[in-house]
C-alpha positions in Angstrom: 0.3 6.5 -34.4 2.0 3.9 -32.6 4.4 6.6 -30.8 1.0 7.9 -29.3 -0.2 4.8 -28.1 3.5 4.2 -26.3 3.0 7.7 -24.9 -0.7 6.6 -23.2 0.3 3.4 -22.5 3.3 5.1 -20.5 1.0 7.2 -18.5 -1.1 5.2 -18.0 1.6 2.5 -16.4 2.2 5.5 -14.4 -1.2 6.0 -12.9 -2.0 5.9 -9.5 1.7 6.5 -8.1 0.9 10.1 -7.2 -2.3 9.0 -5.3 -0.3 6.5 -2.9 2.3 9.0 -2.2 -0.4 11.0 -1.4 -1.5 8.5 1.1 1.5 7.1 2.3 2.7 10.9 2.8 -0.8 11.6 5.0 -0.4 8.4 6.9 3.8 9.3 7.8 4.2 6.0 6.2 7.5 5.5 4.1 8.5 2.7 1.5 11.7 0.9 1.9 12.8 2.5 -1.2 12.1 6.0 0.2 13.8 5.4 3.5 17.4 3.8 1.1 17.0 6.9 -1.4 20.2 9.0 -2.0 19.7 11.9 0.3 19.9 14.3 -3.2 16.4 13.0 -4.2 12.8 15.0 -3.7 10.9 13.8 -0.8 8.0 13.0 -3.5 7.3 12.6 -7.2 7.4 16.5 -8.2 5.0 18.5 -9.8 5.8 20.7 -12.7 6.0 24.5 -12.4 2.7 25.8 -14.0 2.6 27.6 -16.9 2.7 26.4 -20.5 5.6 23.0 -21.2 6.5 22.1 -24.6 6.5 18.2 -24.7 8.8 16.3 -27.4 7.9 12.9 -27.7 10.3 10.4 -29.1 9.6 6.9 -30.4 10.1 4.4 -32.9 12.4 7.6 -34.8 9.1 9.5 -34.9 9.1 13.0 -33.3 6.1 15.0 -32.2 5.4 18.0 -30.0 3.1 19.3 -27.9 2.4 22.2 -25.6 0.4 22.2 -22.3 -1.0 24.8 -20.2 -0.9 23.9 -16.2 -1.7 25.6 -13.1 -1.8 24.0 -9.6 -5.0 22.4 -9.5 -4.7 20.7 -13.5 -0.9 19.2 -12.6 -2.2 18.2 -9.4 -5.5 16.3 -11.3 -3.4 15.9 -13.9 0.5 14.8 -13.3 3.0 13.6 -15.5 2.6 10.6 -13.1 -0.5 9.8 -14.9 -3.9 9.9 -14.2 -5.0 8.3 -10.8 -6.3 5.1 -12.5 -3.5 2.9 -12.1 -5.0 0.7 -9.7 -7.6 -0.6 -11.5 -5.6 -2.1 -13.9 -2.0 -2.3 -12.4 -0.1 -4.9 -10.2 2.5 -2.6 -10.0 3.0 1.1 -9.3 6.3 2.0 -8.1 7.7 5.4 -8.5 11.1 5.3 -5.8 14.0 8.3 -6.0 17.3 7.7 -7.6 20.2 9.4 -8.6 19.5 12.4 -10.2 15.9 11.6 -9.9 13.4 9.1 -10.1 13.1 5.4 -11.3 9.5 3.8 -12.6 8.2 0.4 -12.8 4.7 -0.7 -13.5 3.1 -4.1 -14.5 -0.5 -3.0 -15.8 -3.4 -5.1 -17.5 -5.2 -3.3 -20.0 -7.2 -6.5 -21.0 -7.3 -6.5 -24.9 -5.0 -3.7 -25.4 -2.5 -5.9 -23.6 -0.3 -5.9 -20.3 2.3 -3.7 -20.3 5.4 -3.9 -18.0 7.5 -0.6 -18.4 10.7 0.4 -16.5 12.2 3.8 -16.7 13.5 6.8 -14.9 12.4 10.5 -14.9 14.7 13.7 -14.7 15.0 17.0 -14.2 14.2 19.9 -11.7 10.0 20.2 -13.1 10.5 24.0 -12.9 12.3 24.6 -16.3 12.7 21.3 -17.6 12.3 17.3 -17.1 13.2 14.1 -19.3 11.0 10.8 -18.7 12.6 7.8 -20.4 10.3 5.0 -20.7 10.9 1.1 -22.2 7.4 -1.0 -22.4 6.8 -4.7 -23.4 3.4 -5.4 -24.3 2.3 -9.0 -24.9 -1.2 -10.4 -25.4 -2.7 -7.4 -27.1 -5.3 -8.4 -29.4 -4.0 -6.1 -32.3 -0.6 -8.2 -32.3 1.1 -4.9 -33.9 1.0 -3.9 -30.4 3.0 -6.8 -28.6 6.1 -6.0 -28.3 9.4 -4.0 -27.0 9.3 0.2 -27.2 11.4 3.3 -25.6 10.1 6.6 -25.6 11.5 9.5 -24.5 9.7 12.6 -23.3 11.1 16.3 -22.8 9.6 18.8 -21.2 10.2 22.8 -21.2 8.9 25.4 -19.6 8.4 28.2 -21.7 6.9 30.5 -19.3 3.2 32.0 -18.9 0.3 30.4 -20.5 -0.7 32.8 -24.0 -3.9 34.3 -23.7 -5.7 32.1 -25.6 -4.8 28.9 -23.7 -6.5 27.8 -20.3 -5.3 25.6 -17.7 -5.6 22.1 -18.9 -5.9 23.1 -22.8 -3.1 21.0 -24.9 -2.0 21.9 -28.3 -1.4 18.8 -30.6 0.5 18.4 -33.9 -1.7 19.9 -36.7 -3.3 22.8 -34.7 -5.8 20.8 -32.8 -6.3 21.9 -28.8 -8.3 19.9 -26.4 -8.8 20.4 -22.4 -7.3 17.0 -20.7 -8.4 18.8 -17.2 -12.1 18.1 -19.1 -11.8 14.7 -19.7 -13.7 12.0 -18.1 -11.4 10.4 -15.3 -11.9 6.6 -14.0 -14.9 6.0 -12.0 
């Protein structure tokens, strides 16, 4: 259970990254860090090639997969950069190229589930495969099981075409259960 939570809480300290690049990219502004990248790295944070991805999640010495259906329109709603709520709640939303990809640092206040300061760095070429390494510190959480130091790692594969009985957006979770994340109520 507490792998899941890591896994949200990394998202979510992801939020909002993909909207300011977004921005920045319709405004022709660039970031420092963007302008002192290694000249290997993507212009932006990519998106993953759609079809269906297998995600491993590991935390804590718990494994657990999951597979996710994506076209355009869901990874663009949708990215593995996290939903676009991050500025609500975060101080800090940085998502800058680095070697062999990109490094990612957020300082996010999720009130009495904590603030959460997570570092990490994301791989891979997002057409056949990616790895997201994440390492979160929570303090003040009211459910003090929380607080604390966690690293998570996340693979992703690309498996090919969505089956026939999966739509854009649906997610198959450990146990059989499948849900629609492109349905899900976003931030207001």
């Amino acid at each position: 259970m507490r792998a899941v939570a890591i896994v949200c809480v990394g998202a979510l300290a992801l939020a909002a990254c993909q909207k300011k690049t977004d921005e920045a990219a319709k405004t022709g502004e660039e970031t420092q860090a963007s302008a002192a990248a290694p000249a290997a790295a993507p212009a932006g944070p990519p998106r993953r090639k759609p079809g269906l991805w297998v995600q491993t999640i590991n935390a804590e010495g718990m494994t657990q997969e999951t597979k996710l259906c994506l076209d355009e329109t869901v990874e663009k709603k949708m990215t593995l950069w996290g939903q676009q709520m991050g500025e609500q709640v975060c101080a800090k939303n940085e998502i800058t190229p680095a070697a062999g990809g990109w490094k990612v640092e957020s300082e996010c206040d999720f009130g009495e589930a904590g603030r959460n300061v997570t570092s990490g760095t994301v791989t891979g070429d997002f057409n056949t495969k990616y790895v997201m390494k994440l390492t979160t510190t929570t303090t003040g959480a009211k459910m003090i099981q929380a607080n604390g130091t966690q690293t998570m790692e996340m693979t992703g594969a690309w498996q090919g075409a969505c089956p026939a009985d999966m739509k854009p957006g649906d997610m198959l979770l450990p146990g059989g259960m499948k849900m629609n994340i492109a349905s899900m109520p976003g931030p207001k």
